[in-house]
N, C-alpha and C positions, 0 to 999 in steps of 0.2 A: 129070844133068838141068840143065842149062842154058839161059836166056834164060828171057821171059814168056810162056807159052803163051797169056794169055787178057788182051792189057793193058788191056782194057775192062772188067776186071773190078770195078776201084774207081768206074769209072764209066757205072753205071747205065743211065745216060741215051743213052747213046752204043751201048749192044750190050746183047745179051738174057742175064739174069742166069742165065735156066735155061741156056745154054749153058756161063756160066761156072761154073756148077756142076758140069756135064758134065767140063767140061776138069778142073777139081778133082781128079775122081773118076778122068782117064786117068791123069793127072799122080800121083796117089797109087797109080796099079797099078802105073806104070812104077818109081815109088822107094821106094814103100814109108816114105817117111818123110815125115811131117805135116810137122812143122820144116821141111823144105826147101819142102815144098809151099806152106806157110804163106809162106814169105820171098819164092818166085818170083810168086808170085798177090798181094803186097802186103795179106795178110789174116794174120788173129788162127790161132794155134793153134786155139783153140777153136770159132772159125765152122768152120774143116775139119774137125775130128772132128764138130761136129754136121751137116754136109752128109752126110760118110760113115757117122756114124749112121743119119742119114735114109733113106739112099740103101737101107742094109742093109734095114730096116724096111717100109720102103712103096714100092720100086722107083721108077720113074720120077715116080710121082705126088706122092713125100717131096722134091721139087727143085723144087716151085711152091711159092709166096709165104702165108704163114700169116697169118693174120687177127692183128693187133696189139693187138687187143682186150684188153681182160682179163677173165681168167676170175670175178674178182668184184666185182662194183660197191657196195659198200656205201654210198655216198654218192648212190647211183642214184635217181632220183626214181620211187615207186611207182606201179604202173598205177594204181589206186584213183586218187590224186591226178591225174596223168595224164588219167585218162575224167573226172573232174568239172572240172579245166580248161577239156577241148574242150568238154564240153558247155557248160558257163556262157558261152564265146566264141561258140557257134556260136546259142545261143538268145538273147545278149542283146544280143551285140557289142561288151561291154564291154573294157578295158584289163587289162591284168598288175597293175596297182594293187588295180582294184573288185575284179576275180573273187581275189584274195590274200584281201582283207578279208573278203568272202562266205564264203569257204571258211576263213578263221579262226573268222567268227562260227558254223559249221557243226561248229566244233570239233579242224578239219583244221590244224596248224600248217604254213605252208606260206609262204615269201618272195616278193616279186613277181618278184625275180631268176628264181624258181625256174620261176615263172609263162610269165616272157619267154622262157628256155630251150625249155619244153615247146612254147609258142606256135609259136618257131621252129622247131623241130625237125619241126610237123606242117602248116609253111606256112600258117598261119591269118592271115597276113597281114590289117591292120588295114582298114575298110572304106571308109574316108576318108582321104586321102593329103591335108594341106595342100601349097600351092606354096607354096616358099620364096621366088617372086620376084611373089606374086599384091598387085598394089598396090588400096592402101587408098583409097575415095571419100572427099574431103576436104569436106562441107558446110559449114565456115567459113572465112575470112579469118583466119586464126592471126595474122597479122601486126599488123590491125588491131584486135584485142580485145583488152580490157582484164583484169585478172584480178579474178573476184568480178562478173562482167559477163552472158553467159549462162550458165545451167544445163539439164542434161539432168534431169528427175526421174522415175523410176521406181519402180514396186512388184516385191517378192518375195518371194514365200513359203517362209519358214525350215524348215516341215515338208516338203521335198521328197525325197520319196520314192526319187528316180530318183539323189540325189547320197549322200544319208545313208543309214544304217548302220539296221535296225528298233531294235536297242542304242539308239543316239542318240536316234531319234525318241521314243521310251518315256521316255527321261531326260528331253527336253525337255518331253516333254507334263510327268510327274511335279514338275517345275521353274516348270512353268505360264510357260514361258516362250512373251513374246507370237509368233503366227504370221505375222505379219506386216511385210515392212522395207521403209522408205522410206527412198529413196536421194534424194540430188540433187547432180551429180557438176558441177563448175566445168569448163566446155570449157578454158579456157585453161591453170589449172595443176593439173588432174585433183584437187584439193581436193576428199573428200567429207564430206557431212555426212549423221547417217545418225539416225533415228528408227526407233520401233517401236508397232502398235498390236495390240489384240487383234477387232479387226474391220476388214475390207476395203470399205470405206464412200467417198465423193466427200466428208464432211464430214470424214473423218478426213486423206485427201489434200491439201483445201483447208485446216485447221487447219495442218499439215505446211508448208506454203509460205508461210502467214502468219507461221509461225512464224520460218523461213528468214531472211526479209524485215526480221522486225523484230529479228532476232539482228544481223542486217549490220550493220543504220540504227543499233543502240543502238555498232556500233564504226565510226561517223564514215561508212559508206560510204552516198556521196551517187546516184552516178550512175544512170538507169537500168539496172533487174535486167531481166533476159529468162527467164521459166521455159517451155522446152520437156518438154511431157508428153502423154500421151494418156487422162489421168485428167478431161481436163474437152471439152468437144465438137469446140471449134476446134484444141487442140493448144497453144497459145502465151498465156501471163501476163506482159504487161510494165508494169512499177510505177517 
């Protein structure tokens, strides 16, 4: 036996593998010996005896392509964890982060990795895609302000349900820690300064910004302040 009966055999891509299996199996009727069959086809001893294994076994149908899989997945992520996945995705449309933590607080040890996998794996695609290239409305002259000049000032509520953990919130209540946070955020070098009360009041707001104000003036800072907010009717404090 000489030459290559099948020299597409090493390459796949180029000619159909169950042929070359075929030819294998003529190629070892005519010589009877693997070794050679092995050497002329550019393959392992061992891939030949398993084709002609095959071939004995299950006739034609033992020369198509075996599933690669493996027979055991011990690191496999379980259904149980699985269906409470989709379901938390599909009813709240939260992240691989929240539904990880939900499902720990549930008792389920489970990673957000593990989370992101399962997600992908059932196409549950996120329901909000940000643009990478989606540009920002610019409401001030960056160029011409000073820093310590305007302020954004805003309220928020630390008990929020929809970000924190029931864990958390129980802690915090227990902690008596206040529910309330006043922000007021420097446009020009994002400086914040941040208070807190235990009542959502316009006098609690307005103390908040007097406060601001005379924190500034007591370190030298003379110029007019600008406080944008929507804690008091018009929107705008300038002092």
């Amino acid at each position: 036996m000489t030459g290559n009966i099948y020299p597409g055999y090493q390459e796949p891509g180029k000619g159909s593998v169950m042929i070359a299996r075929r030819a294998i199996i003529r190629g070892y009727e005519q010589t009877g010996n693997v070794s050679e069959v092995a050497r002329v086809f550019g393959a392992s001893r061992k891939t030949v005896r398993r084709v002609l294994r095959r071939w004995e076994e299950e006739g034609e149908s033992g020369l198509k392509d075996r599933s690669r899989r493996p027979h055991n997945s011990p690191r496999k992520t379980s259904a149980a964890v699985e269906g409470m996945s989709i379901a938390l995705r599909k009813k709240t449309g939260y992240g691989r982060d929240r539904i990880a933590r939900i499902l720990r607080e549930r008792g389920v040890e489970v990673k957000p990795s593990t989370v992101r996998y399962v997600l992908r794996r059932y196409k549950l695609s996120s329901r909000h895609k940000r643009s990478r290239y989606r540009q920002r409305n610019r409401f001030y002259d960056f160029e011409t302000l000073y820093p310590l000049q305007p302020f954004q000032v805003d309220l928020k509520e630390v008990y929020d349900s929809t970000t924190l953990s029931e864990e958390t919130l129980r802690r915090a209540r227990r902690l008596n820690i206040p529910p309330y946070q006043w922000t007021a955020i420097d446009v020009k070098t994002r400086l914040r300064f941040i208070s807190y009360s235990y009542e959502k009041t316009f006098t609690n707001g307005l103390l908040f910004m007097l406060l601001l104000i005379c924190f500034l003036r007591s370190f030298g800072v003379e110029h007019k302040i600008t406080l944008q907010t929507h804690i008091i009717p018009d929107g705008i404090i300038r002092l």
